[in-house]
C-alpha positions as CSV (number, residue, x, y, z in Angstrom):
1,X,130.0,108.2,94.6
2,X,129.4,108.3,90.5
3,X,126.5,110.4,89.3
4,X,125.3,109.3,86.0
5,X,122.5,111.2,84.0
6,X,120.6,109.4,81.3
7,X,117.8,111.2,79.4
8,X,115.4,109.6,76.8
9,X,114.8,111.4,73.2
10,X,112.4,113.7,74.2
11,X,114.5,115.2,77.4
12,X,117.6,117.0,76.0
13,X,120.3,115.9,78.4
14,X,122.3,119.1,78.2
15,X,125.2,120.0,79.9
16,X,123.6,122.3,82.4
17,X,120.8,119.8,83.3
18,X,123.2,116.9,83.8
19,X,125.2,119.4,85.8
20,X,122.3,120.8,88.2
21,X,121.2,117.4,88.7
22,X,124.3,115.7,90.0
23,X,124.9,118.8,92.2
24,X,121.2,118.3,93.6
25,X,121.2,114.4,93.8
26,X,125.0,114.7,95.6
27,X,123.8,117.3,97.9
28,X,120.5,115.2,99.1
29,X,123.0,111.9,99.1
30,X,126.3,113.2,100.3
31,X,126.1,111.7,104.1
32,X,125.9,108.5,101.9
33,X,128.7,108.5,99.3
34,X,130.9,106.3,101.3
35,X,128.4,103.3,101.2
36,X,127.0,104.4,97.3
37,X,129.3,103.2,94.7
38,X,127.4,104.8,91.8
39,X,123.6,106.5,91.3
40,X,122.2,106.4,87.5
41,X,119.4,109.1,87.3
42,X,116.9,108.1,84.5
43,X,114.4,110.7,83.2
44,X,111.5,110.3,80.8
45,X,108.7,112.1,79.4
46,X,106.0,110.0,79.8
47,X,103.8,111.8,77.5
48,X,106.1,113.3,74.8
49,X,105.0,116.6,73.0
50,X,101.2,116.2,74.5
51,X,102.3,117.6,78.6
52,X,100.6,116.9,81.6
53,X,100.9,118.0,84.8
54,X,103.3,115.0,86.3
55,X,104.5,113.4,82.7
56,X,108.1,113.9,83.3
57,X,109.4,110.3,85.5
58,X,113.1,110.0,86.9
59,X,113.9,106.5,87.9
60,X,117.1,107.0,90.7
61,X,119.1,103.9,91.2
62,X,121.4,103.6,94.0
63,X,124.3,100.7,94.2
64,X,125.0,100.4,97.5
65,X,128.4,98.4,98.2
66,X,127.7,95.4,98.8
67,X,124.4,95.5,98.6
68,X,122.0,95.2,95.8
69,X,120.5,98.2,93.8
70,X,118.1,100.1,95.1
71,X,115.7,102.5,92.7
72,X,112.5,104.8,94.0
73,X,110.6,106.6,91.0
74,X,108.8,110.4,91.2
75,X,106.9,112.0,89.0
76,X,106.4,115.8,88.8
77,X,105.6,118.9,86.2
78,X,108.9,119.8,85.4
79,X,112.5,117.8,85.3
80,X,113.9,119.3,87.9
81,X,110.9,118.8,89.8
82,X,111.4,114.7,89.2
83,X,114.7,114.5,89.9
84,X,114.5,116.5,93.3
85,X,111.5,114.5,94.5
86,X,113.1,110.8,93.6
87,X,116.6,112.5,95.4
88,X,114.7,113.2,98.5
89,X,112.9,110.1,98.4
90,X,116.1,108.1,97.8
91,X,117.6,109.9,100.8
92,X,114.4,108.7,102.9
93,X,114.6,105.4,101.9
94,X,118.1,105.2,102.5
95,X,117.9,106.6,106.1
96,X,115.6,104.2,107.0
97,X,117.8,100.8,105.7
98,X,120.7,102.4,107.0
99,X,119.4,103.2,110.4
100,X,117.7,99.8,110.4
101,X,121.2,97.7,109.7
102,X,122.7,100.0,112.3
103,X,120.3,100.2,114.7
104,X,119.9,96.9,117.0
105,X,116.8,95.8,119.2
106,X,116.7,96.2,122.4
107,X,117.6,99.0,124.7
108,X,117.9,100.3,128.0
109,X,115.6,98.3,130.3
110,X,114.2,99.1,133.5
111,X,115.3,95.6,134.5
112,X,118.9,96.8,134.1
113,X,118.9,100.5,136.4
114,X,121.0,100.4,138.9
115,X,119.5,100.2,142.4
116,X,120.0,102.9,144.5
């Protein structure tokens, strides 16, 4: 699985950010990196210079193999913030389309217990 950060001009995409985010993003995605291909992690300040209390957006996109892309967006206060929240929700979102294409209907019955 590829981790790649993008920043807009008002995040500075540093070294250190791009490195703490692929090391949160991959640990909240790991159990996943054999079906993800690549994630791009987008982030943006929404209101430039002016702050805010949740102006800072990461968009997450995941390429599943085989599959097509699949993005969640969280705001928060502070980058790190964003991309944790989008990471956790990705991871969510993930385990639920996952489980679901796993997962088939039907179960155990009473109409099939052995009689004793």
């Amino acid at each position: 699985m590829q981790i790649q950060v993008n920043t807009d001009s008002t995040i500075t995409g540093s070294a250190d950010l791009v490195q703490q985010a692929e090391a949160t993003i991959g640990t909240h995605l790991e159990r996943f990196a054999d079906q993800l291909t690549r994630v791009e992690v987008h982030l943006s300040d929404q209101n430039g210079a002016k702050g805010g209390s949740d102006d800072i957006k990461c968009v997450l996109e995941a390429r599943p193999a085989g599959q097509p892309p699949v993005v969640v967006t969280h705001r928060a206060g502070s980058v790190e913030a964003s991309y944790t929240g989008a990471a956790e929700e990705m991871n969510r979102l993930l385990t639920s389309r996952y489980g679901k294409l796993r997962h088939t209907k039907g179960g155990e019955s009473i109409r099939h217990l052995p009689v004793d």
